[in-house]
C-alpha positions in Angstrom: 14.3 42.0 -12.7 14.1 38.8 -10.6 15.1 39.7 -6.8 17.3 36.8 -5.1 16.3 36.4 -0.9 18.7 34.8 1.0 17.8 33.6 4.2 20.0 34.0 7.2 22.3 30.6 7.5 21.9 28.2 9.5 23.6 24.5 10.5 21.3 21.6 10.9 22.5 19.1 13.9 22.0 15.2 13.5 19.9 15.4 16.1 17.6 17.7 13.9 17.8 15.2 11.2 15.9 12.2 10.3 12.6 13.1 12.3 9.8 10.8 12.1 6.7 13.3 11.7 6.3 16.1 9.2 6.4 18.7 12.0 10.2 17.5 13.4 11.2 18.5 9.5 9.7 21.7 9.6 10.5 22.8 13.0 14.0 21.8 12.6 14.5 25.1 10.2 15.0 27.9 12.0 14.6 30.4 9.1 11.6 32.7 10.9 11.6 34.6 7.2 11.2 32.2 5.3 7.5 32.2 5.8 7.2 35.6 4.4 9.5 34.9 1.4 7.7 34.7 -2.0 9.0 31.6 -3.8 7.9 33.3 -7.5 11.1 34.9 -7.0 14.1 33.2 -7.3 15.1 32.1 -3.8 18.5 31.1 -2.2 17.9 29.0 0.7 21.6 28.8 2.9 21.8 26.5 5.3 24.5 23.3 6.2 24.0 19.9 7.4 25.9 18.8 10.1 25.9 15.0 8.5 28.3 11.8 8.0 30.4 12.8 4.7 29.6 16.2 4.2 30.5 18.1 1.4 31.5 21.8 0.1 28.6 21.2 -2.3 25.8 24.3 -2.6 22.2 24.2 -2.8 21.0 25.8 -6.1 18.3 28.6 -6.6 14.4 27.6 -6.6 12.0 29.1 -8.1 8.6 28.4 -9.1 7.9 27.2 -12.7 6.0 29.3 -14.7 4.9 28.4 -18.5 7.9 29.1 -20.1 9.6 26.4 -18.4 7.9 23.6 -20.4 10.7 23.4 -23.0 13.3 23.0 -20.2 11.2 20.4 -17.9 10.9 17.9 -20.9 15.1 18.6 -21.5 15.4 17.7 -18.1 13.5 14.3 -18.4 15.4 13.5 -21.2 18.5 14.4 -19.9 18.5 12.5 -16.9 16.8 8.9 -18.7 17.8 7.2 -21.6 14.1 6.3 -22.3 11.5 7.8 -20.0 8.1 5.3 -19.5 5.9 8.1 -18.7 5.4 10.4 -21.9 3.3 13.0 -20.9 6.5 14.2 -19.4 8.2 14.3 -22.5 5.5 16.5 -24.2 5.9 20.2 -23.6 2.1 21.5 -24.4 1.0 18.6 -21.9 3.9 20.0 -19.3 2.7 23.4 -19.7 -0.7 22.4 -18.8 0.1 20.6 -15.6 2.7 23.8 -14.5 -1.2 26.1 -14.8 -2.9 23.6 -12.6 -2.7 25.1 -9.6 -3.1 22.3 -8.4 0.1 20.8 -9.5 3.5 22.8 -8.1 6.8 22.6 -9.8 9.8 24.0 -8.7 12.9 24.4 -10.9 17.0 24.4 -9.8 18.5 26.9 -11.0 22.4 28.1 -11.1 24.1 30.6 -10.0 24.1 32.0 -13.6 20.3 31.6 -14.0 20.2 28.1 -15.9 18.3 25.2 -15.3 19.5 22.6 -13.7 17.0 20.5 -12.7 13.2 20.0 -11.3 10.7 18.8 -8.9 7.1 18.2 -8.3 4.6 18.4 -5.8 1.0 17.1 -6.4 -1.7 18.6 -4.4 -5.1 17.2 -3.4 -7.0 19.5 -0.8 -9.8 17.1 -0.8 -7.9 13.8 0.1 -5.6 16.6 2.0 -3.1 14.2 0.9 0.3 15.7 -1.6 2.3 13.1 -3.7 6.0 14.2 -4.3 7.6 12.9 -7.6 9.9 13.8 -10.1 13.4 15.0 -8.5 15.6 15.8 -11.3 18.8 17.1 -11.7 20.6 17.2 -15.3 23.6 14.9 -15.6 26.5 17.5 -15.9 25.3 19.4 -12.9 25.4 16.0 -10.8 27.7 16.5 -8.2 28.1 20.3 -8.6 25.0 20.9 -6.5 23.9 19.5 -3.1 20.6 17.3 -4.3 20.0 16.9 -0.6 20.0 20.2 0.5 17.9 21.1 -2.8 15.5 18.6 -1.5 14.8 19.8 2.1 15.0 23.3 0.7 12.0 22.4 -1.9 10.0 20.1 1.0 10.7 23.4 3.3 8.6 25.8 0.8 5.8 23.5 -0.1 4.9 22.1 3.3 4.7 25.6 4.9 3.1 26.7 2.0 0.3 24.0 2.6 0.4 23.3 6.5 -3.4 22.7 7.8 -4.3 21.9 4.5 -2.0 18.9 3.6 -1.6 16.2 6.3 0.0 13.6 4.9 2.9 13.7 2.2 3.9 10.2 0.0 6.2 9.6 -2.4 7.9 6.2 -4.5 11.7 5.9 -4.0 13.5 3.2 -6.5 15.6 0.6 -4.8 18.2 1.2 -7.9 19.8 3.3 -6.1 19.7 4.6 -2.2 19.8 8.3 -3.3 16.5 9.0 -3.0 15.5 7.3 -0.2 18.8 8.9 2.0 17.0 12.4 1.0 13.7 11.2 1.9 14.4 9.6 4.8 16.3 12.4 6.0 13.5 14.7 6.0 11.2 12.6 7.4 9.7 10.7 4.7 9.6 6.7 6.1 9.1 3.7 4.1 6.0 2.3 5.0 5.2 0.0 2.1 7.0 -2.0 -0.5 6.1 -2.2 -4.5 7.7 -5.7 -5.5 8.6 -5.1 -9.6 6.0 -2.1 -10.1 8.2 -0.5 -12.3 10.4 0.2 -15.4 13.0 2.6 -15.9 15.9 2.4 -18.7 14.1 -1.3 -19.7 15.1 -2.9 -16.6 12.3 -3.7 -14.2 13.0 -2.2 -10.5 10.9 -1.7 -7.1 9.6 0.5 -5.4 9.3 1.8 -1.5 6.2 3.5 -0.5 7.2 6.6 1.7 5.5 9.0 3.8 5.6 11.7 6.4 2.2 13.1 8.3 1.4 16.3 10.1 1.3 14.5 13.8 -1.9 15.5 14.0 -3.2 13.2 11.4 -2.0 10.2 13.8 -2.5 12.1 16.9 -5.6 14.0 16.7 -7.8 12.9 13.7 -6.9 9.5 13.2 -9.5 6.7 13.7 -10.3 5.5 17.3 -11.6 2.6 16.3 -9.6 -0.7 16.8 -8.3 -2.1 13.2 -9.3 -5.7 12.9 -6.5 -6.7 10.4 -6.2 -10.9 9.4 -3.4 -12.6 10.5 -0.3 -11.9 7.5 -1.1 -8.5 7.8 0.5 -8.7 11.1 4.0 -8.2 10.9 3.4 -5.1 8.5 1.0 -3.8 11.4 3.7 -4.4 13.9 6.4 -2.1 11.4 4.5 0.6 11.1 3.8 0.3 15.1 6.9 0.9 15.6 7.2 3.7 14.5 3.8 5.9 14.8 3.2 4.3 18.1 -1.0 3.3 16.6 -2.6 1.1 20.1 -3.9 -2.0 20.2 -5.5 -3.9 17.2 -7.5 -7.5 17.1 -6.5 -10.4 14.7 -9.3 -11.7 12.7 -9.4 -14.8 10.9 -13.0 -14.4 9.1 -14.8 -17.4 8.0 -16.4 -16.1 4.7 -19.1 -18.3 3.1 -20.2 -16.9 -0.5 -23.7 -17.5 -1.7 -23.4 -19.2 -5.0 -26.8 -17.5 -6.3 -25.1 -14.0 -5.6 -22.2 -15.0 -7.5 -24.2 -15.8 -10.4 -26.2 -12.6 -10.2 -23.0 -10.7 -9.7 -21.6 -11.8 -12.4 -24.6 -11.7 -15.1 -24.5 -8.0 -13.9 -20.8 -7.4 -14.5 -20.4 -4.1 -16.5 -16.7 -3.5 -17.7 -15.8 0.1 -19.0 -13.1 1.4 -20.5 -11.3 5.0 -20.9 -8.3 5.3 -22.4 -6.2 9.0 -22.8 -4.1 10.6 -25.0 -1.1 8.8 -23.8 -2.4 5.3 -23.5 -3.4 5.3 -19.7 -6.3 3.8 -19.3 -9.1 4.0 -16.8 -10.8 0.5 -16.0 -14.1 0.4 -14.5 -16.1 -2.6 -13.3 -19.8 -2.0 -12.4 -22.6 -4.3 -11.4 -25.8 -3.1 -13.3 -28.4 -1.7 -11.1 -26.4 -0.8 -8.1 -23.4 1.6 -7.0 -21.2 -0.4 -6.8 -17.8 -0.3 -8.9 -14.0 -1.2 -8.9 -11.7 1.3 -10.8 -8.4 1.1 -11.3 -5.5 2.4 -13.8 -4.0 0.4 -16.2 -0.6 2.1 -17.2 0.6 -0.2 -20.7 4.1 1.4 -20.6 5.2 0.2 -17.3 3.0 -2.9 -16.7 1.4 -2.5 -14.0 -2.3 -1.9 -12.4 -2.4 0.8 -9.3 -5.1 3.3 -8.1 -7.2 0.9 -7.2 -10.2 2.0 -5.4 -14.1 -0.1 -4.8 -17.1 0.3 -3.3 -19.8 -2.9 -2.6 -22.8 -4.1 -1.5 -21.6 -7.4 -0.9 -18.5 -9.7 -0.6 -20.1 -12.0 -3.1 -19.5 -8.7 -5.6 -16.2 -8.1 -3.8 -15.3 -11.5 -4.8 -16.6 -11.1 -8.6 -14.5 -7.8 -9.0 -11.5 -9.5 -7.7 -12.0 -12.4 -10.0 -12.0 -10.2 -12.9 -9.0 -7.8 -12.0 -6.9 -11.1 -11.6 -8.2 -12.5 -15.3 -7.7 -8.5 -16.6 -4.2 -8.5 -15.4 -3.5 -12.1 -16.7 -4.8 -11.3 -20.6 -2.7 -7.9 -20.2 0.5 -9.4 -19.4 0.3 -7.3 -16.0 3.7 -7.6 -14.0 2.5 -5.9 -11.1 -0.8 -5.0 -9.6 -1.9 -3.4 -5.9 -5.7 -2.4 -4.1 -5.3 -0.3 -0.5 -7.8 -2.2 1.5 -9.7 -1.2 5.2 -8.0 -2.1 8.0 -11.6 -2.3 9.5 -13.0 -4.8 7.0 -10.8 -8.2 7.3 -13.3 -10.3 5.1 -12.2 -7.7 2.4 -8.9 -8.7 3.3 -9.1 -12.3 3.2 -10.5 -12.1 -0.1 -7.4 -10.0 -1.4 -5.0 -12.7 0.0 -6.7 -15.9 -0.8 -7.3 -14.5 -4.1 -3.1 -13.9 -4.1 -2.4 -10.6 -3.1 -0.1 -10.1 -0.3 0.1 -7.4 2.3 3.1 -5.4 2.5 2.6 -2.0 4.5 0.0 -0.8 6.7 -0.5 2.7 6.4 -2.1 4.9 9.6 -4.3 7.5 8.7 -4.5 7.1 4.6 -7.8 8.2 3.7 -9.9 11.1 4.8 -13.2 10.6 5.9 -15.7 13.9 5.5 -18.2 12.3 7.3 -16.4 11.9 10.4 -13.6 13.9 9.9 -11.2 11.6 10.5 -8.3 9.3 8.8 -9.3 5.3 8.2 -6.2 3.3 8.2 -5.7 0.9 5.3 -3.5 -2.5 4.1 -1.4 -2.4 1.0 -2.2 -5.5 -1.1 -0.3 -6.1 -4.3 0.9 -9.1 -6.6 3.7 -9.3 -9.2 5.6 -11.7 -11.3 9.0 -12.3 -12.0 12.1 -12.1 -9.4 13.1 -9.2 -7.5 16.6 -7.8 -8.3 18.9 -9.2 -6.0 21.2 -6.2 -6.1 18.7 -3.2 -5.0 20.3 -0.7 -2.6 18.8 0.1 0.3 18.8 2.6 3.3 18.7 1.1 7.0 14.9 2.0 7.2 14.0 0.2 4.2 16.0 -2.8 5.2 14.0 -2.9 8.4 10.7 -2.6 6.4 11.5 -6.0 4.0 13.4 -7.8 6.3 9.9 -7.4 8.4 8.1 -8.1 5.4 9.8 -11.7 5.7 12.6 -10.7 2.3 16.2 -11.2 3.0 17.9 -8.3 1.5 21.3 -8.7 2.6 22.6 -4.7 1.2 22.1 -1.2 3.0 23.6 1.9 3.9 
């Protein structure tokens, strides 16, 4: 028989809410047995915010998914979208293998009758000590029943105790359909730091996307870079956002005069090796190589939604820099690519000048991205991306993401 802990109730103030740093979230609960509880159990987490518009609405029962949820995840999926892009979500052997990766966690909603009313993921990776959130779901008819919100915290609440000095920074994509998901973000701590102009598709209608993100402090404060980024000039203003809020020093503005050696070029390009790996469910892994050295530039083409993302490179040179660049731009052109993105050093502006003159635009910098083993540190990096098509004028925004576009030089003339 499944035992149900309740924790003793408490009421979060405003004041509590909406903290900018993974650590205001979690020290805002003051539910001392909560770290002893074990979430394999079905778990009733009580508490009430003290918010604008509150509601009568409860939080429903976690519990973490075991095998035998499979069947009900892929209900859920289909349930909530008309036609879902990704489908290894829709495939319940595929499901039941991510719920055994233990890297993966997955938490279902249940009722106060035991059903399943809904999901949520949390992806783990102890090596980048980064965890990517994804996937809230709650079935249509329960919609309004149950407090998504408090279902949210409740869910950030178990997995970021669970993984605290393991997992330093948290990220997740909120649509700008709707301002649902970024209210629940943004109310535990979960900022928008970037912006994903026409990455993806949902129902057949193309939408955006906001890159958001919370960090243990000590990511910023302890084991962050102390070198000064050297960003280019319209990387600025995204620089100056993020400043704002994390407080990251001084930087220098570089405007690097690059002059490419045509014989590299050449050589670079003789050299070009272009590999392909596709899956089961038509993602597929592109990977250019010069012959002879180490260095590549991968990225992950996903056909269903349009769009290039992942990107990741290592050179030699900028002349191979420039080479790789030349051939993701003609890959996403023959692939009808709407939307396509590379996270670039913020200590290495003539990789940045080649992502912008080559057309990709900043919009975020993010502190303390990547993990460095060497040094044990965090590196700060750029978001570059390019799409096509116009932005939907009627996206709904929360004040935060307003701030971050209207910085970004958009006009976006909605928000709550």
């Amino acid at each position: 028989m499944i035992t149900k802990q309740v924790s003793n109730q408490v009421t979060l103030s405003s004041s509590q809410l909406f903290g900018n740093t993974l650590d205001d979230f979690v020290n805002s609960f003051q539910f001392n047995n909560l770290f002893e509880f074990n979430i394999n159990n079905e778990v009733y987490i009580d508490f009430e915010l003290d918010r604008k518009n509150n509601t009568k609405k409860v939080c429903p029962i976690l519990r973490m998914a075991t095998a035998d949820d499979a069947m009900d995840i892929v209900q859920i999926y289909e349930n909530v979208y008309d036609e879902y892009p990704y489908k290894e979500m829709l495939d319940v052997d595929e499901v039941k293998i991510m719920i055994l990766n233990e890297n993966i966690k997955w938490i279902m909603f249940l009722d106060r009758k035991g059903d399943t009313i809904g999901c949520f993921t949390f992806v783990i990776d102890l090596e980048t000590k980064r965890g990517y959130i994804r996937g809230l779901m709650m079935k249509r008819e329960y919609q309004g029943q149950f407090d998504a919100v408090k279902a949210t915290m409740a869910s950030f609440y178990v997995i970021w105790t669970m993984y605290k000095d393991r997992i330093y920074i948290w990220h997740a994509e909120a649509r700008t359909a709707h301002a649902k998901s970024q209210y629940v973000a943004v109310i535990s701590s979960l900022k928008p730091i970037g912006f994903f102009p026409n990455k993806d598709l949902f129902n057949k209608k193309v939408e955006s996307d906001l890159f958001m993100i919370t960090y243990d402090q000590r990511a910023l404060n302890d084991y962050r870079n102390k070198r000064i980024p050297k960003i280019i000039p319209q990387a600025e203003n995204s620089f100056f956002y993020s400043t704002q809020r994390h407080n990251l020093g001084g930087y220098e503005c570089v405007e690097p005069k690059i002059a490419l050696k045509d014989s590299e070029l050449s050589k670079a390009k003789k050299k070009l090796l272009i590999k392909i790996d596709k899956d089961n469910f038509g993602y597929e892994t592109i990977k250019f190589e010069i012959e002879g050295s180490h260095s590549y530039f991968k990225f992950l083409h996903t056909p269903m939604v349009h769009n290039f993302e992942k990107t990741e490179y290592q050179v030699d040179s900028l002349e191979e820099l420039y080479v790789f660049i030349d051939e993701f731009k003609k890959c996403a052109f023959d692939l009808g690519i709407r939307y396509y993105e590379c996270f670039v050093s913020a200590y290495h502006p003539e990789h940045q000048k080649l992502f912008f003159d080559a057309g990709l635009i900043p919009r975020g910098y993010v502190p303390s991205w990547v993990y460095n083993y060497d040094t044990n540190q965090f590196d700060d990096y750029i978001i570059f991306n390019s799409y096509t098509g116009e932005i939907d004028n009627n996206i709904r925004l929360v004040s935060d993401a307003k701030e971050l576009l209207f910085s970004l030089g958009y006009e976006i003339e909605d928000s709550l």
